[in-house]
N, C-alpha and C positions, 0 to 999 in steps of 0.2 A: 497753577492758577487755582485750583480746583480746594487745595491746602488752603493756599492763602484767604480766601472768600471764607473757607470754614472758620479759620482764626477770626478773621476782619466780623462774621455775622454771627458768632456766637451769643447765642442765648435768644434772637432775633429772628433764625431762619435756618434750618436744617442740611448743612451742605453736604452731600455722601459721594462719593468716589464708588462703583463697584465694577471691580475687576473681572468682566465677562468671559475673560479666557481661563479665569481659573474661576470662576463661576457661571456657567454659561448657563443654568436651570434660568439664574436670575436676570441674563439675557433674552432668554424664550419670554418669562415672566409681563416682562417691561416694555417687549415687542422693539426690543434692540435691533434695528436693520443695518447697522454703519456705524464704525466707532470713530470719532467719539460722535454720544446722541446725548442731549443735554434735556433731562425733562425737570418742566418746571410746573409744580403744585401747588394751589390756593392753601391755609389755614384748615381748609375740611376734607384735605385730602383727595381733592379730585386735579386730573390732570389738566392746566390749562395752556401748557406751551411745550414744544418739543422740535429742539434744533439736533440736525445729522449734520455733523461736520465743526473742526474747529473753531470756536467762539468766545473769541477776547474778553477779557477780564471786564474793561467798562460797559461792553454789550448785558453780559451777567447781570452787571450792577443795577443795570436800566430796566432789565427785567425785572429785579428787585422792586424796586423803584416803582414798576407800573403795578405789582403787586401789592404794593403799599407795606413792603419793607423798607424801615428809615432807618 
């Protein structure tokens, strides 16, 4: 899911995958408690949404969406 979003919002919104078992600093980093954790950041870089636990592709989208990613 996590591919496809990045194809589908390129140039429009930043989608990253980081694999915390073979990077786990980046896990500490991110305050990763459960995987998968889905955070989602405004244009300035500040956190404004963070889901633990599997979360469907049109949920993402809607998150986008409330972000004011079109």
């Amino acid at each position: 899911i996590i591919e496809e979003l990045r194809v589908e919002y390129e140039g429009r919104a930043a989608v990253l995958f980081i694999d915390v078992w073979k990077h786990p600093e980046q896990g500490a980093r991110f305050g990763v408690q459960g995987i998968p954790t889905q955070i989602f950041y405004d244009a300035g870089g500040r956190e404004v949404g963070r889901h633990v636990g599997f979360l469907d592709k049109e949920s993402i989208r809607d998150t986008f969406a409330k972000l004011g990613v079109r």
